[in-house]
N, CA and C of each residue as an Amber inpcrd file, in Angstrom:
protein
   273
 -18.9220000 -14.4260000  36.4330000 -19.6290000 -14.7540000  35.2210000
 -19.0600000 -13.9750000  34.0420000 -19.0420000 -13.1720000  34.0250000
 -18.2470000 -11.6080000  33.8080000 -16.7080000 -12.2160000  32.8680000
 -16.0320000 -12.3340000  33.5070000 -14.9880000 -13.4830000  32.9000000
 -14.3210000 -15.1750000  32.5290000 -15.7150000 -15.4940000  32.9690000
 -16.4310000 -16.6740000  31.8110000 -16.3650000 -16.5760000  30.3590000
 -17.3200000 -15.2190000  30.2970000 -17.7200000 -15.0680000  29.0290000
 -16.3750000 -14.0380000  28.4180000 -15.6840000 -13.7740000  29.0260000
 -14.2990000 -13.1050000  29.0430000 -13.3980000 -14.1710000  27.7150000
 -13.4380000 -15.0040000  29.0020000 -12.3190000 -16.0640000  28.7400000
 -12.9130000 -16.6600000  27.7600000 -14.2210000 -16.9190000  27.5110000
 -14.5070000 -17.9250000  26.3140000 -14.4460000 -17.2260000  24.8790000
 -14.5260000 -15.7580000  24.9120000 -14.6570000 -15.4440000  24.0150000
 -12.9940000 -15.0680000  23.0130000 -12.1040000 -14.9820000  24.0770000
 -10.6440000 -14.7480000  24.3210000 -10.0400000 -15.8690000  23.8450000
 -10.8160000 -17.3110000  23.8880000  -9.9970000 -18.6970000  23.9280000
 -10.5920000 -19.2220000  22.3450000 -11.9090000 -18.1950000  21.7000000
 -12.4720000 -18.4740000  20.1770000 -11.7320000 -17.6670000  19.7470000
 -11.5480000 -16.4740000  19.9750000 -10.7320000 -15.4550000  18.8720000
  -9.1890000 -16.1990000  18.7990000  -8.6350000 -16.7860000  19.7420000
  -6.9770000 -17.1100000  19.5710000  -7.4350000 -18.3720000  19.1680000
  -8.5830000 -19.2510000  18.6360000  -8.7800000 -20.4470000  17.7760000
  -8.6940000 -19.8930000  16.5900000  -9.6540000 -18.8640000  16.3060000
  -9.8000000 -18.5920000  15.0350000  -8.4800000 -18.1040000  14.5860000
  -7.9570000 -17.4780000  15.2140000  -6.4360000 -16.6550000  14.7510000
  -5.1810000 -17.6580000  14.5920000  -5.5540000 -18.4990000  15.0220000
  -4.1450000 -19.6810000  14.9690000  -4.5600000 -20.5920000  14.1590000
  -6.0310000 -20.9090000  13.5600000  -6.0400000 -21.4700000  12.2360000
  -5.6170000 -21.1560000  11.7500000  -5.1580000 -22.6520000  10.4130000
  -4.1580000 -22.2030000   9.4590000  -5.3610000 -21.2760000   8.1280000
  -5.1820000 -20.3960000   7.4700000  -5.8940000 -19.9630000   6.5630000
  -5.8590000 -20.5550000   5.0690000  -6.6350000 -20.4600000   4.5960000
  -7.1230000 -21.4020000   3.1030000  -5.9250000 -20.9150000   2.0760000
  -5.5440000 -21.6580000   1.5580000  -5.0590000 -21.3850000   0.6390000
  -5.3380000 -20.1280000  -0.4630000  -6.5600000 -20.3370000  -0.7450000
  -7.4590000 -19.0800000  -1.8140000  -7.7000000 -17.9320000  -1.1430000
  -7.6830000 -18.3030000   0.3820000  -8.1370000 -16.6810000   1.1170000
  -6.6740000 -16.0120000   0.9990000  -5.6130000 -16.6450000   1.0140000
  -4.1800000 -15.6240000   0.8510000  -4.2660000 -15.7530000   0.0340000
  -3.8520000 -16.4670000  -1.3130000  -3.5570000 -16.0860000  -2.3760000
  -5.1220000 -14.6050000  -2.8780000  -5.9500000 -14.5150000  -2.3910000
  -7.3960000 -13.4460000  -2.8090000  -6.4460000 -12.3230000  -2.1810000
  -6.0270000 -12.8060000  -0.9640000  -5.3970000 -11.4350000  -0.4520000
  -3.7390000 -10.8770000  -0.7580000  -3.2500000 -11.4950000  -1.7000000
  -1.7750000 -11.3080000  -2.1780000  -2.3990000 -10.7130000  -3.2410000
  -3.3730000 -11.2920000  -4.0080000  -3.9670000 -10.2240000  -5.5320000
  -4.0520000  -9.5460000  -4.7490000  -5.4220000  -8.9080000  -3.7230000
  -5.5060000  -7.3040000  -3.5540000  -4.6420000  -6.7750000  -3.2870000
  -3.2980000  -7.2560000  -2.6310000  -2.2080000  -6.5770000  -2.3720000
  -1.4650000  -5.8540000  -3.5080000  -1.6870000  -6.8580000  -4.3800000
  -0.8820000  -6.1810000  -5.7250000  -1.3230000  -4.9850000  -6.5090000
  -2.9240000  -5.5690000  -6.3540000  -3.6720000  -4.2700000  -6.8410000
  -3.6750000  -3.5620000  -6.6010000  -3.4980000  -3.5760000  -5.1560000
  -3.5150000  -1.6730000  -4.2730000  -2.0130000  -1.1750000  -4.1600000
  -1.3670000  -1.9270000  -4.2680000   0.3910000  -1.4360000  -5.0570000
   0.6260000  -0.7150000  -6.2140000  -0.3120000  -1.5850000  -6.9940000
  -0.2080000  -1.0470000  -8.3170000  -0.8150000   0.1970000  -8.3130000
  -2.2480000   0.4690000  -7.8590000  -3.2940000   1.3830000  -7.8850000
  -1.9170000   2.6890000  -7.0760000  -1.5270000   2.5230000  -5.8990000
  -0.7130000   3.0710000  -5.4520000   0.4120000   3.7870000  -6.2130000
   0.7550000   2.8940000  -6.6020000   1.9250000   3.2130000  -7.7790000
   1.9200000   4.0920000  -8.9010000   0.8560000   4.1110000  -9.4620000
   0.0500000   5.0300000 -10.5800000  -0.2330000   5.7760000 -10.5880000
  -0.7790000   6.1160000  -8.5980000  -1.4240000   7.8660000  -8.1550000
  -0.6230000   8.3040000  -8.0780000   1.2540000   7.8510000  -7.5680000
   2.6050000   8.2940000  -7.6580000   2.6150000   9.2080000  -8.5780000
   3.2170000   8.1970000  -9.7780000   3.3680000   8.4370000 -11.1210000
   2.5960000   9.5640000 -11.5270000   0.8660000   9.9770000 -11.3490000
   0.2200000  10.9600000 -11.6790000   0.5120000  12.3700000 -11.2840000
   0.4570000  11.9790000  -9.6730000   1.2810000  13.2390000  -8.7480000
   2.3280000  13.4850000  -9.4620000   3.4810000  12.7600000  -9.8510000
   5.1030000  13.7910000  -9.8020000   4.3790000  14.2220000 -11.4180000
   3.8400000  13.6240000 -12.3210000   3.7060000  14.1730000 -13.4170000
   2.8200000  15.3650000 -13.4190000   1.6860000  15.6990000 -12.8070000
   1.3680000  16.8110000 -12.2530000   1.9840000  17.7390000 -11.8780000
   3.1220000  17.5650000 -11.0190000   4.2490000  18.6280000 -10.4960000
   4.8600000  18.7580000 -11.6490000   5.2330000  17.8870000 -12.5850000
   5.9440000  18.1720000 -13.6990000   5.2080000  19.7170000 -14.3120000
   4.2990000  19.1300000 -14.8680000   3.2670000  20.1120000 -15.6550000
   2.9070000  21.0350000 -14.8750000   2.5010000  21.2100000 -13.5200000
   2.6240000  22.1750000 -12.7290000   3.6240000  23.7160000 -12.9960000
   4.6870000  23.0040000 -12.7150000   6.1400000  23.5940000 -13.0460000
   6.2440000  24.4240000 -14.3040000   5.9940000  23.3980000 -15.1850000
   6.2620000  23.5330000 -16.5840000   5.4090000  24.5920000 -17.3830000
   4.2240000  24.6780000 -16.5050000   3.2740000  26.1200000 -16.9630000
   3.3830000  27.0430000 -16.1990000   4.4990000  27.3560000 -14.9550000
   4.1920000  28.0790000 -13.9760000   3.9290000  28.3090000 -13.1210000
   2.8730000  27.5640000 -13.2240000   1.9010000  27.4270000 -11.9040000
   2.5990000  27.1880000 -10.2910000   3.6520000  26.4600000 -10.3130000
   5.0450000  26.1640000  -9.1630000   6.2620000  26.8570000  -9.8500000
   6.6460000  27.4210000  -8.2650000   7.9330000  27.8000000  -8.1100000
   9.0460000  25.5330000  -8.3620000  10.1010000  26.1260000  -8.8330000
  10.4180000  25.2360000  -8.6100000  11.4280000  24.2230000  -7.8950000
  11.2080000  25.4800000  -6.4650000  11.5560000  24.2980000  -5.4430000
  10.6480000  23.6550000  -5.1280000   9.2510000  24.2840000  -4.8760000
   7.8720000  23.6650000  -4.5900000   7.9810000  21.9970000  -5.1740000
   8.1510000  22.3970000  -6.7790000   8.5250000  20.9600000  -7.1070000
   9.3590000  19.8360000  -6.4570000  10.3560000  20.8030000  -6.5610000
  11.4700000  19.3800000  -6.2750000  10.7740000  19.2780000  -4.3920000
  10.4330000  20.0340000  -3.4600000  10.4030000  19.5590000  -2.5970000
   8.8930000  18.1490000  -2.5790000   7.8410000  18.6430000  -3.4520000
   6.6500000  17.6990000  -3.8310000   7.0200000  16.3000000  -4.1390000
   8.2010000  16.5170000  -5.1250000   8.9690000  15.3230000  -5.2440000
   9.5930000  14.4500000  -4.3440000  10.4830000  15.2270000  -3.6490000
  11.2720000  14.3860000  -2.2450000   9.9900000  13.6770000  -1.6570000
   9.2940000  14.8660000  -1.1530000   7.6300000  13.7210000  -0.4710000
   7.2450000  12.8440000  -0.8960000   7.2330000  12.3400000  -2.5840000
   6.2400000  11.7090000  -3.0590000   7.5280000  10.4810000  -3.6130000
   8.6050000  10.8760000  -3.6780000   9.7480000   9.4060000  -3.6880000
  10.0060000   8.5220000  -2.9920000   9.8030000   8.8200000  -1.4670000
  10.0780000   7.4960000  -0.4120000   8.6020000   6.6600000  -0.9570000
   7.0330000   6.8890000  -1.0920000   6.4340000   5.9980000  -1.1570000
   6.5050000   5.8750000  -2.4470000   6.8360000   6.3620000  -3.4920000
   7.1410000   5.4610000  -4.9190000   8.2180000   4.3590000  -4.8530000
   9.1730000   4.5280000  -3.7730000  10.1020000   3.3340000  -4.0010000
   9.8750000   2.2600000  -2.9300000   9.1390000   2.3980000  -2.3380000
   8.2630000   1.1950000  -1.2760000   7.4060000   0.6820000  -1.8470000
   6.6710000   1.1340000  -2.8990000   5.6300000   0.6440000  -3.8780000
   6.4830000   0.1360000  -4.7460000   7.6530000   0.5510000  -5.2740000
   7.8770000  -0.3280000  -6.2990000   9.1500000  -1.6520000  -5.5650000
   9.2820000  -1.1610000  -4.7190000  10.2150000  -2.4370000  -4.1670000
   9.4450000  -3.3400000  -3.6000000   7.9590000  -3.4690000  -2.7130000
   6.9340000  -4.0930000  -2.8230000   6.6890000  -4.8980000  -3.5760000
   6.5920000  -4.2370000  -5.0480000   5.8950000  -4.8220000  -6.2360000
   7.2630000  -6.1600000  -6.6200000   8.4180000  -5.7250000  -6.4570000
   9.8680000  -6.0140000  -6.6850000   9.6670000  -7.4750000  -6.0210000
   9.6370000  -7.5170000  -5.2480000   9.4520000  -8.3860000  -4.0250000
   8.6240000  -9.5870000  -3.9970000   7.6830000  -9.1550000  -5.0490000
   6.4200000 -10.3520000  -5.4600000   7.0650000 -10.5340000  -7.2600000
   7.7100000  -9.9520000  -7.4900000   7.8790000 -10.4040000  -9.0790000
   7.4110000  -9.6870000  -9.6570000   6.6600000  -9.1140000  -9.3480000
   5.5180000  -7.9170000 -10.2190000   6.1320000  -7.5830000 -11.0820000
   5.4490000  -7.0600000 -12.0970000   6.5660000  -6.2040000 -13.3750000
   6.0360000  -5.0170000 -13.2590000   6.3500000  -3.5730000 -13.3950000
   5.6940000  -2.4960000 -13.1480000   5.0930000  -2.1340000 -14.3600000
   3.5640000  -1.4590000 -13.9820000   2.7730000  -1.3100000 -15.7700000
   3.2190000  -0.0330000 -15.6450000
């Protein structure tokens, strides 16, 4: 009985998953994509400018910087090659 309800429930989820999806539900979910790229993109931008000003008053040595930087460049250029990728223009 046990895998009855196994199998039936196994044979709705791979229905639902192999429907084709609505048109408006991807395109709803390509906007949030962009948005959270963008949103992404901006906390970047805030961070290295932070390290900037960081630096710039002292407050960091400045390898601290440049190493904050190396960290925070691989996902600025996945965010913006992302954005690249859809046409996006970067704000």
């Amino acid at each position: 009985m046990e895998w009855a309800l196994f199998a039936a429930v196994l044979l709705a989820a791979t229905a639902y998953i192999a429907l084709p999806r609505r048109a408006d539900d991807v395109a709803r979910d390509i906007e949030a994509d962009v948005a959270e790229l963008h949103a992404a993109r901006a906390a970047i931008l805030a961070a290295l400018r932070d390290l900037d000003e960081d630096a710039a008053a002292g407050r960091m040595a400045a390898e601290d910087r440049a190493a904050g930087r190396r960290a925070l460049g691989p996902a600025l250029r996945e965010a913006t090659e992302r954005l690249r990728a859809r046409d996006e223009p970067s704000r």
